[in-house]
Residue frames as qw, qx, qy, qz and C-alpha x, y, z in Angstrom:
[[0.218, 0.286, -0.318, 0.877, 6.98, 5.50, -58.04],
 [0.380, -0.403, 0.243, -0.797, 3.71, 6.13, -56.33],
 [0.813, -0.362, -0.428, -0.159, 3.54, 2.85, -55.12],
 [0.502, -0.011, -0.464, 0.730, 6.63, 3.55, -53.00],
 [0.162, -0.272, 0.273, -0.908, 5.02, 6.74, -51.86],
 [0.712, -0.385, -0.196, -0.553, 2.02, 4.78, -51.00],
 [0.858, -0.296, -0.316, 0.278, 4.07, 2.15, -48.69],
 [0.214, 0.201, -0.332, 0.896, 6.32, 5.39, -47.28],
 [0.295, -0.361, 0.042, -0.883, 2.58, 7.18, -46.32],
 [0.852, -0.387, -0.273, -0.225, 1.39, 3.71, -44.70],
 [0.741, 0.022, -0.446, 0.501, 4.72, 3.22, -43.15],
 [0.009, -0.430, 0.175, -0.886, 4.35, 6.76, -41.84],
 [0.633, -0.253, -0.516, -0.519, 1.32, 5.98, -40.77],
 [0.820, -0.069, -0.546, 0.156, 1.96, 3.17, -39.03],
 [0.419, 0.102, -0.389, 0.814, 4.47, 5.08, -37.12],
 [0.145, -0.462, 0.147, -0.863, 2.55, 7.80, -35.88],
 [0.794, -0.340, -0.299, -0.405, -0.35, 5.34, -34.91],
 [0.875, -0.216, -0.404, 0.158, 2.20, 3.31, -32.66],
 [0.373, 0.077, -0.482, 0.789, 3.58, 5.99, -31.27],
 [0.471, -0.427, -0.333, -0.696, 0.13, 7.48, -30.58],
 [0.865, -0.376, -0.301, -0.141, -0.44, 4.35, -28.64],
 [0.745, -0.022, -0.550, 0.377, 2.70, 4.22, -27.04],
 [0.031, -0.493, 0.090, -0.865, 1.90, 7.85, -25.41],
 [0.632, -0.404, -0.148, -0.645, -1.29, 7.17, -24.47],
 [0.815, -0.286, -0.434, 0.255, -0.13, 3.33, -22.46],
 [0.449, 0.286, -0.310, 0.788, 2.51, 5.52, -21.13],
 [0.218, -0.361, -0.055, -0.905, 0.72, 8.19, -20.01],
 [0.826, -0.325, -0.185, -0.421, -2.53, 5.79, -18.56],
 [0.748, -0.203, -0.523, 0.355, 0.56, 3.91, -16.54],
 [0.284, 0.243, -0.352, 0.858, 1.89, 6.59, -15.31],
 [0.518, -0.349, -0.117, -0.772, -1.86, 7.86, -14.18],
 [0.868, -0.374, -0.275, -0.177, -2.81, 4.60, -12.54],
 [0.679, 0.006, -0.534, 0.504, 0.46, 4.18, -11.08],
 [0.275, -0.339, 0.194, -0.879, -0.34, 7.97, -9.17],
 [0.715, -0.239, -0.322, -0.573, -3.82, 6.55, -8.76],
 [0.873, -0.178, -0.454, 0.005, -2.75, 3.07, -6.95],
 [0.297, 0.445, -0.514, 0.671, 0.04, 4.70, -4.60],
 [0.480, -0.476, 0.357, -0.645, -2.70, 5.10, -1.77],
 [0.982, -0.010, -0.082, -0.169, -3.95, 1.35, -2.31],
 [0.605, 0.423, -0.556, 0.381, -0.15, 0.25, -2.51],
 [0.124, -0.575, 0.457, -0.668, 0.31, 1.96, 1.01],
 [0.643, -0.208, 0.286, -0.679, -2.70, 0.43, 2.31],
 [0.967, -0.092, -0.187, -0.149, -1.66, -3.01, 1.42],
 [0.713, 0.152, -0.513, 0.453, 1.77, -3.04, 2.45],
 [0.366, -0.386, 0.533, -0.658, 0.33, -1.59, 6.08],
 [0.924, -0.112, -0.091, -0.353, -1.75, -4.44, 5.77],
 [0.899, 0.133, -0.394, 0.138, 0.81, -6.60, 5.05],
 [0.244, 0.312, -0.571, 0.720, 3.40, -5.28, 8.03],
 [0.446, -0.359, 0.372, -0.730, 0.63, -5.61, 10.37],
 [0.900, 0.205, -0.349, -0.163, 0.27, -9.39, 9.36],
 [0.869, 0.046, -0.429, 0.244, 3.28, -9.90, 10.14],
 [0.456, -0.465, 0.424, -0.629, 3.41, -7.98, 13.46],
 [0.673, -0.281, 0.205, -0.653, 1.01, -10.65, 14.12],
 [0.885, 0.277, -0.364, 0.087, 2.70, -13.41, 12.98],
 [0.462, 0.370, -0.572, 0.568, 6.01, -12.74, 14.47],
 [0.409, -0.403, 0.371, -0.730, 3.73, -12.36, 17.94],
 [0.948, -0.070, 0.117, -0.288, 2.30, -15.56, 17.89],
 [0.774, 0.271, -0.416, 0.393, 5.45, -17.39, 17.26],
 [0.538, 0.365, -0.438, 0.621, 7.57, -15.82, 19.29],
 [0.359, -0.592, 0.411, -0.593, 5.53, -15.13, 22.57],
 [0.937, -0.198, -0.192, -0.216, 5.47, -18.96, 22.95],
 [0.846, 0.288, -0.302, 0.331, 8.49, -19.09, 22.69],
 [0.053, 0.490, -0.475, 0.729, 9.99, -16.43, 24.93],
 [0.787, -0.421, 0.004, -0.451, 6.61, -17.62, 27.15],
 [0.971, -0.100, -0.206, 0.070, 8.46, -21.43, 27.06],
 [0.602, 0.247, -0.425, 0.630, 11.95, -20.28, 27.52],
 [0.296, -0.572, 0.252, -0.722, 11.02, -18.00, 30.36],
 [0.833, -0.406, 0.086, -0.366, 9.39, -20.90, 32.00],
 [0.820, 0.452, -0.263, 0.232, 12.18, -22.93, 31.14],
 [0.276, 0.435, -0.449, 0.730, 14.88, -20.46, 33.04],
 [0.337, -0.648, 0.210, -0.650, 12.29, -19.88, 35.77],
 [0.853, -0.460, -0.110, -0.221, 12.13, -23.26, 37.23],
 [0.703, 0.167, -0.437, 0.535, 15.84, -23.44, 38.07],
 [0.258, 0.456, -0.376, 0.764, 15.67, -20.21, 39.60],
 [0.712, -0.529, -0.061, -0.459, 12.79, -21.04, 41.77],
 [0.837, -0.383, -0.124, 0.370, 15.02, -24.29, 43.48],
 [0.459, 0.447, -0.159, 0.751, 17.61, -22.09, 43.26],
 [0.162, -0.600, 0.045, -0.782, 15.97, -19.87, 45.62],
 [0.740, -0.439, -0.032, -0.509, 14.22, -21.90, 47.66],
 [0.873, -0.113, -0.224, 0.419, 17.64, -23.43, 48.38],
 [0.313, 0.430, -0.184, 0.827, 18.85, -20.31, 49.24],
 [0.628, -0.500, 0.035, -0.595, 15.93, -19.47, 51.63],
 [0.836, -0.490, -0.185, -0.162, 16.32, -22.85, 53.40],
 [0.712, 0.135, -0.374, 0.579, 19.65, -22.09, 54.01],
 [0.012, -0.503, 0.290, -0.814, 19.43, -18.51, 55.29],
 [0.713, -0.460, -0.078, -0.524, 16.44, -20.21, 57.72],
 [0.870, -0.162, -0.421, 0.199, 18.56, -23.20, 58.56],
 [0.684, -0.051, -0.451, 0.571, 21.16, -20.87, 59.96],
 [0.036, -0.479, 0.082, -0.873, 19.27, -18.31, 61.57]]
């Protein structure tokens, strides 16, 4: 009989000790997770300003090329339009 009480008072035991610990993890995540919120911020500005800069460098070549792209039609364009208005004036 008091070996059962002696595995019931270690099983207790046990219990308290792992819930002890699970408080305390609990408790120290919750703390660091407060704690890291500014850092969190401050990498995911980082990271949205990354890719700002990313999505700038791609894509002003590109608007850069297609601009140039559209402009040299409309230059002859124009400058067929001009040598008309000159031809018949």
């Amino acid at each position: 009989m008091l070996e059962l009480f002696g595995i019931l008072a270690l099983v207790a035991v046990g219990v308290v000790v792992v819930g002890v610990v699970a408080i305390v993890v609990g408790v120290l995540k919750l703390v660091l997770k407060i704690a890291l919120i500014p850092v969190a911020l401050a990498l995911k500005g980082l990271a949205l300003l990354a890719g700002t800069l990313v999505v700038l460098v791609v894509v002003g070549p590109l608007v850069l090329g297609l601009g140039l792209v559209v402009l040299v039609p409309l230059l002859l364009l124009g400058g067929l339009i001009w040598a008309g208005v000159a031809l018949v004036t």
